[in-house]
C-alpha positions in Angstrom: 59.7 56.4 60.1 61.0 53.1 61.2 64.9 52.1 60.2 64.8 50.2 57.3 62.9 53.2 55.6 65.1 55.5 57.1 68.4 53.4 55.5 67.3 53.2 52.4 65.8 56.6 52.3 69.6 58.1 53.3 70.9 55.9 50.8 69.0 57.6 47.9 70.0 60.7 49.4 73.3 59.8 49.6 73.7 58.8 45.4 71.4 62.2 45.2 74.3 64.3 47.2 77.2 62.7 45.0 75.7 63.8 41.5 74.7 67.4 42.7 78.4 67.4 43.9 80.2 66.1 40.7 77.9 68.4 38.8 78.6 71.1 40.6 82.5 70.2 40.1 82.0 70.7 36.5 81.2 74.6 37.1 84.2 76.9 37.9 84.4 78.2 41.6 82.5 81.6 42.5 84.2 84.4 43.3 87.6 82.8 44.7 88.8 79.6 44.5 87.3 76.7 46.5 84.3 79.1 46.4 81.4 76.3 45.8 77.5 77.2 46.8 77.2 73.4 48.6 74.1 72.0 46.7 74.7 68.9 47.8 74.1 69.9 51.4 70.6 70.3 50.9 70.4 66.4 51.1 72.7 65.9 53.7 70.3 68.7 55.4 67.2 67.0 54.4 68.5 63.6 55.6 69.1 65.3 59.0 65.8 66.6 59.2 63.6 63.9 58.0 65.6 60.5 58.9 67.7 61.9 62.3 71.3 63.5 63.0 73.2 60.4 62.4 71.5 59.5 59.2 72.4 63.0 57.5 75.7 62.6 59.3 76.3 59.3 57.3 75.0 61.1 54.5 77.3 63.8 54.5 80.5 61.2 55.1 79.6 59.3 52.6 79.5 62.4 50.3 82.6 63.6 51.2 84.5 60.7 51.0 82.9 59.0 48.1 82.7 62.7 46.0 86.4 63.5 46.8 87.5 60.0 45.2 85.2 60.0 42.4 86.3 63.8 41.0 90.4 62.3 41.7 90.8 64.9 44.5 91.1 62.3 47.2 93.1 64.9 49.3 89.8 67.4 49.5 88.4 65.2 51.7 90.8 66.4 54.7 89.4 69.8 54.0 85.5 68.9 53.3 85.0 66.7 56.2 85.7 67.9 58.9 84.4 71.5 57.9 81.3 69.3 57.0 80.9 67.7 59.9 81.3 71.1 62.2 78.6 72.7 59.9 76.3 70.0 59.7 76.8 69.3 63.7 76.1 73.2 64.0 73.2 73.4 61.9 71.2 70.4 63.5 72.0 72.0 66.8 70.2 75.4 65.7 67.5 72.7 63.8 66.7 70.8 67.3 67.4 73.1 69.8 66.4 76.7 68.6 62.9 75.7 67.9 62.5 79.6 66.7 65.6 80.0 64.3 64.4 79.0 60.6 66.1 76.3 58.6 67.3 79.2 56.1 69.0 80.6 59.4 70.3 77.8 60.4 72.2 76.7 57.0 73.6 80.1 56.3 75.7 79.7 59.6 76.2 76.3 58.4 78.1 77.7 55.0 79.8 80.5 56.8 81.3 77.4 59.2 81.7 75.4 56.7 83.7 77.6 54.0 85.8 79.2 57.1 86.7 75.6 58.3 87.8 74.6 54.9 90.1 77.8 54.7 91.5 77.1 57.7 92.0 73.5 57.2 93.6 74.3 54.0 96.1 77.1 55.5 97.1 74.5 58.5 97.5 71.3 56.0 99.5 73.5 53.4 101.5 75.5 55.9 100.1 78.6 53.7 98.4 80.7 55.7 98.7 83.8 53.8 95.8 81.6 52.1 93.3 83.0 55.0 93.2 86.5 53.0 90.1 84.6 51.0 88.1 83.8 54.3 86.4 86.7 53.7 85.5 85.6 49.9 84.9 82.0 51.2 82.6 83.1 53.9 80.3 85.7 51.6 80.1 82.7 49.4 79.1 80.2 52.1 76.5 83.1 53.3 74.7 82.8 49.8 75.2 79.5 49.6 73.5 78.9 52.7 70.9 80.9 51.6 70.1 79.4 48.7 70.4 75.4 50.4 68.3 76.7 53.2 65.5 77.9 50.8 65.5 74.7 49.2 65.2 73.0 52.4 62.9 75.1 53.5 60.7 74.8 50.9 60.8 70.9 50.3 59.5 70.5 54.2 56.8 72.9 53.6 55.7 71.5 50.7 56.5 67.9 50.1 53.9 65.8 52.8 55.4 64.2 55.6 53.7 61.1 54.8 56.3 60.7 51.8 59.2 60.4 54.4 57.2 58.5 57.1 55.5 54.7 56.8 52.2 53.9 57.8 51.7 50.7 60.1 48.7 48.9 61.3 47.8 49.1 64.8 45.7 47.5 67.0 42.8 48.8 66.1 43.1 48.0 62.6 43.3 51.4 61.0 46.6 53.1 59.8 48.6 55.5 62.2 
């Protein structure tokens, strides 16, 4: 896929990743609070998969930064992003480098990460940290989160042709490749 495809394919990912996560903002928390299954990670996943690390990696800034400012919790984005980023970093590293784990695997750990960073973020910002007693909570409902993302992921690349996220150019030959 060549970059101008790949721009304006993260950018539809992008506005897709901000409404799954101000709908999902409009549904209480599961479990404990801040408990959140992450839909919105599938197309920060997808973007990482299909377009390239730093393409899902602008995807998932831009989500976090634009999502926290458009639900008036401009203060969650010291808590989203940089659990975000660890989990996203983490996931893409099981993605390109454990050719064997699946993608289901691979975003599972990435809730776990994710929903442990945030707890921890949110214990060191608000000098509470009897507040880690919900990591537990947090991480069971990153697990099935992560499960649930994964699946989706999983299925949409195994699925949806290639050809849908790729461009076809003309060679020298004449035909398409």
């Amino acid at each position: 896929m060549n970059t101008p495809k790949k721009i304006v394919s993260s950018g539809f990912l992008t506005a897709f990743a901000l409404i799954a996560f101000m709908l999902e903002n409009l549904f209480p928390p599961l479990l404990v609070v801040g408990g959140r299954i992450g839909i919105a990670n599938f197309f920060v996943l997808i973007a990482g998969i299909c377009c390239g690390f730093w393409y899902g990696f602008a995807v998932l800034i831009l989500k976090a930064v634009l999502g926290s400012l458009l639900s008036g919790n401009a203060s969650a984005v010291l808590y989203s992003l940089p659990a975000g980023a660890i989990a996203y970093t983490v996931q893409m590293l099981i993605v390109l480098y454990m050719p064997k784990a699946s993608v289901v695997a691979a975003s599972v750990v990435g809730g776990v990460i994710n929903a442990s960073v945030q707890n921890a973020a949110f214990c060191l910002i608000t000098s509470t940290p009897e507040y880690i007693v919900y990591l537990p909570y947090l991480a069971f409902v990153g697990l099935i989160g992560g499960a649930i993302v994964g699946t989706a992921v999983f299925i949409t690349i195994k699925f949806v042709p290639l050809k849908i996220f790729q461009q076809k150019t003309q060679g020298d030959n004449g035909e398409n490749t």
